[in-house]
N, C-alpha and C positions, 0 to 999 in steps of 0.2 A: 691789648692796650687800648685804652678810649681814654685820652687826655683830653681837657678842659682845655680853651680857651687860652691859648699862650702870648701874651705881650713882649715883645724881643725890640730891646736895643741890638744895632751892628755896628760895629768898634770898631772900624781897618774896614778902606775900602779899596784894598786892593786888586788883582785879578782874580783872588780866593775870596776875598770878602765880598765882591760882588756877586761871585758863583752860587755863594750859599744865599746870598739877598734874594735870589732869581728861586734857588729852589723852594726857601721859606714862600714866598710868593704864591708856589704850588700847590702847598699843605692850606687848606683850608681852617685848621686850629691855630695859625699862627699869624700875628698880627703884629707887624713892623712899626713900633711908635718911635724911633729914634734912631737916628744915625751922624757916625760922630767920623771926622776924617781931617787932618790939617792941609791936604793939598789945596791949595787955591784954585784951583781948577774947578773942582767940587765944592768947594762950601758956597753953600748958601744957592745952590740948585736943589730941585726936587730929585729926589734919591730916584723915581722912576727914570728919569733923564738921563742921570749918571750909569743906572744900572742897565742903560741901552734898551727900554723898553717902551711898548707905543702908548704908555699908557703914565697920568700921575698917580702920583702916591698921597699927594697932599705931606710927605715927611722930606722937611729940610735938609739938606746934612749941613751942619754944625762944627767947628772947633771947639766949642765951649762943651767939652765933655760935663765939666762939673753941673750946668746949664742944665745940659739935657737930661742926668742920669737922678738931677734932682727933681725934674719936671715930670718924667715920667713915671706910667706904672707898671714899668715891666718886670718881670720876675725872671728875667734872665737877661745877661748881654755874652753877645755872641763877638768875642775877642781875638780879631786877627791882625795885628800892628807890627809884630817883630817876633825872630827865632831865641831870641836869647833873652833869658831870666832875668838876667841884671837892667836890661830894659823896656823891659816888659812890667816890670815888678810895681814903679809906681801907678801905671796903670792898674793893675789889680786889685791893688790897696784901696785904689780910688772908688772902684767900681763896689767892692765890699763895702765901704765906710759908708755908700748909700743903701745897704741891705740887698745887695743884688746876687741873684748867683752865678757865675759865669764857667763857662765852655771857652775855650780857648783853641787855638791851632799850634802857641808857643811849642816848639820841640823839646827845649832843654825844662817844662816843669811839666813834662810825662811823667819824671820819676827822678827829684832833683832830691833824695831825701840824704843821700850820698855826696852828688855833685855840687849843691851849691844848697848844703844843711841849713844854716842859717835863713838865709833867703824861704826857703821851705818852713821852717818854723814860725819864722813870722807871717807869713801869710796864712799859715794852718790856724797859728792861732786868734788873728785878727779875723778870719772866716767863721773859727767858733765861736768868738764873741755875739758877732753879728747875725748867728742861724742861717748862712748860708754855707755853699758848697761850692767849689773850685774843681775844674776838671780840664786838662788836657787830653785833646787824641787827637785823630786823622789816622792818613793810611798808614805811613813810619815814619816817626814814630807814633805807636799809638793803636796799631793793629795787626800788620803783614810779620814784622820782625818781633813784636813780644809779645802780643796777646792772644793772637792765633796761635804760636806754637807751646805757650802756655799750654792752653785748653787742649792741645794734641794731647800732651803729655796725661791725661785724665784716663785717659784709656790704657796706661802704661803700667806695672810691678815695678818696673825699676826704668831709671834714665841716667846712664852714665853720660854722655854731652848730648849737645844738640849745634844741629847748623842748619843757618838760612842762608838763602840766597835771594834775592831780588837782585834779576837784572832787568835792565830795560833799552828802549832803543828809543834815545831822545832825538831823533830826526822828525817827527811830528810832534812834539810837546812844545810848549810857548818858548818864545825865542829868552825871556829870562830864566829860564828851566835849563836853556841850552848854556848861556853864561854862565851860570850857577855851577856847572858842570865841566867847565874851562875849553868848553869843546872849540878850537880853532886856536887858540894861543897857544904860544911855544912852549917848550919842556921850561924852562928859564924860567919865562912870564907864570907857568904852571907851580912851577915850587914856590917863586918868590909870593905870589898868592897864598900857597898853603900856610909856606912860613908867618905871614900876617893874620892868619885866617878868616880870610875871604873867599878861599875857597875850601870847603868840607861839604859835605852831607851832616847836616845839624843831628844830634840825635840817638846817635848809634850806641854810644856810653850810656846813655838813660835804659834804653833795651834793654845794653846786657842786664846792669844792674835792676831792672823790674823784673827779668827772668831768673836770674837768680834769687832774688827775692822772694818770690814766687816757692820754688822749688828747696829752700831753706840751705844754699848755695853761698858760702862763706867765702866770699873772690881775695885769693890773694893780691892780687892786680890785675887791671884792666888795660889794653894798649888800643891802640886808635891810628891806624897805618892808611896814611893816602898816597895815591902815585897816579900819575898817568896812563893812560891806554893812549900809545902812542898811532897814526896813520902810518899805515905800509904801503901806500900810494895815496897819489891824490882823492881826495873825497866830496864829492857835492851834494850837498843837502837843501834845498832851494835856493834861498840866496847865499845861502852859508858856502864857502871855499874853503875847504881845510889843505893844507899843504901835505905832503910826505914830509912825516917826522915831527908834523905838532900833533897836540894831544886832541883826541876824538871825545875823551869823557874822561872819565875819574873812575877808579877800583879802590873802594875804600874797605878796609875789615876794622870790624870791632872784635876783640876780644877779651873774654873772659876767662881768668886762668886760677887756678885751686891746684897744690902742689904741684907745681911746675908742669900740670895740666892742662891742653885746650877744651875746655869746658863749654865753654858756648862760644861760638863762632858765628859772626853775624856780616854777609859778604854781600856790599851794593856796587854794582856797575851798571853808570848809566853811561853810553856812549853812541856818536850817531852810527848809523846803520847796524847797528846789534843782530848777531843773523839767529839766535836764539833767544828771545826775552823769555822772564818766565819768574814764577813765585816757588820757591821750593822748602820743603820742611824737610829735615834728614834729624830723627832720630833712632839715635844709636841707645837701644835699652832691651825690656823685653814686657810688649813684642818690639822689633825694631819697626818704623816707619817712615815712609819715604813717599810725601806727597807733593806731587809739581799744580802748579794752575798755568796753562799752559798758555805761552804769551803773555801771560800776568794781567797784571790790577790798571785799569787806568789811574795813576795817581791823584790826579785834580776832581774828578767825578766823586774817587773814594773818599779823599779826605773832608771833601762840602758835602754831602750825602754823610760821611759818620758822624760831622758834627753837628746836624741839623737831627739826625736820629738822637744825639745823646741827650738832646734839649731835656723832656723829659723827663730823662732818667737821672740828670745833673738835680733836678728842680726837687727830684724827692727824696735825695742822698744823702746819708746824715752827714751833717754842717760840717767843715774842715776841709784840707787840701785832701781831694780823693784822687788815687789812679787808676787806669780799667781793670784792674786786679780785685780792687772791692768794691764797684759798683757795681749794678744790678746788668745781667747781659744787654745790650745793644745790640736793637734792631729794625730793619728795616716795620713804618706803618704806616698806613694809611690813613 
């Protein structure tokens, strides 16, 4: 790969959106002309400042999306503001309507062709109006749980199910990784969370359905089961005090089901002190396969690192809402 010269707006400047700001920074083809963020905090500083770095950028950040995504020339924006499609969406629109193609971190438009159809079509179709290309990933969704175990299966005659695992041990992951996760609050505070949903692991329904997708896997229904990992004694995690009997992290399963079949099974536990982390493929076909990555993925490295690699590969994809099932492979270059 030897890409051109790439002009990048960054959309969301969160703890992800500055991660990836920091590694673009790295890449010497890539060239930061815009950054857009409504925290008051940030606007209207130099994006080197915000991005905690000794050095300027000479690029503002901005609330005026519209402002910037007109003024500039870049041929991608790098879109990380929210997990969910329906609020995400107007952004999108936005960022197409000025010819731009964008890369996103959104979970729910991995593979929303199912979950949220409509929303899907209109953006596919205002994407091919306009010749560009729309793309979701990171680590999961977007890599560990669908598209890695995809591509296992290449090597396979046959695959009757398949199951993943990602667990992880969020005792070192940013303390809103660890919230995300409900780790310290009660069984109580735990459901009544779910039940709002405010607390899941975004994502896991798009999986199945990309992998079945994939595999020509006709899902009778899909279920989506969270619950607690509750503490069997007290637990310290730096500042963090978890009690005996509140919840450590969250076991959430996605599944996939075809005549009253578990078909694909897709199993996240993140909780603190985890005494086994780890990334695991199991499929059940022939040959069968059974691969662990042992201690697993760091999540935040993964998902700023895959979406800085898809740059790229987003910018020369033919125009429409694409998923990492028919874009070009993604890879790490220099």
């Amino acid at each position: 790969m030897n890409p051109k010269q790439i002009k990048v707006v960054q959309y969301g400047l969160g703890p992800i959106g500055l991660q990836i700001t920091r590694y673009l920074l790295e890449r010497k083809i890539f060239t930061i002309v815009g950054a857009i963020d409504i925290d008051p905090r940030k606007v209207g500083k130099d994006l080197g400042t915000v991005a905690g770095l000794n050095k300027k950028l000479r690029v503002r950040v901005s609330s005026d999306a519209n402002k910037v995504l007109k003024n500039s020339h870049a041929g991608i924006v790098v879109l990380t503001t929210a997990s969910s499609l329906k609020t995400i969406k107007p952004q999108i629109l936005q960022v197409i309507f000025h010819g731009k193609n964008v890369v996103s971190t959104c979970e729910e438009l991995v593979y929303p062709w199912l979950t949220n159809p409509q929303i899907a079509k209109e953006i596919d179709l205002a994407a091919k109006k306009k010749k560009v290309s729309v793309l979701s990933t990171g680590v999961n969704p977007g890599f560990l749980m669908d598209f890695l175990p995809m591509a296992v299966t290449a090597v396979c005659k046959e695959v009757n199910n398949i199951t993943v695992e990602r667990i992880q041990n969020a005792k070192y992951r940013r303390v809103p990784f660890q919230q995300k996760i409900g780790a310290g609050i009660t069984k109580n505070e735990f459901n009544k969370k779910v039940k709002d949903g405010t607390l899941r692991h975004v994502g896991l329904t798009e999986s199945v359905h990309l992998i079945a997708s994939k595999l020509g896997w006709k899902l009778d229904k899909t279920q989506d089961i969270i619950e607690p990992v509750v503490a069997a004694k007290n637990v310290s995690a730096g500042k963090m005090k978890i009690a005996k009997g509140n919840a450590l992290g969250v076991q959430q399963t996605g599944l996939g089901i075809k005549n009253n079949e578990e078909k694909i099974k897709l199993l996240f536990r993140a909780t603190i002190g985890e005494e086994s982390p780890r990334d695991r493929i199991i499929i059940d076909g022939l040959p069968p396969i059974d691969m662990t990555i042992k201690n697993g993925v760091n999540g935040d490295i993964a998902t700023c690192a895959i979406t800085m690699n898809a740059i790229p590969i987003v910018i020369n994809a033919k125009p429409g809402l694409r998923t990492m099932a028919d874009v070009e492979p993604i890879s790490c270059f220099i």
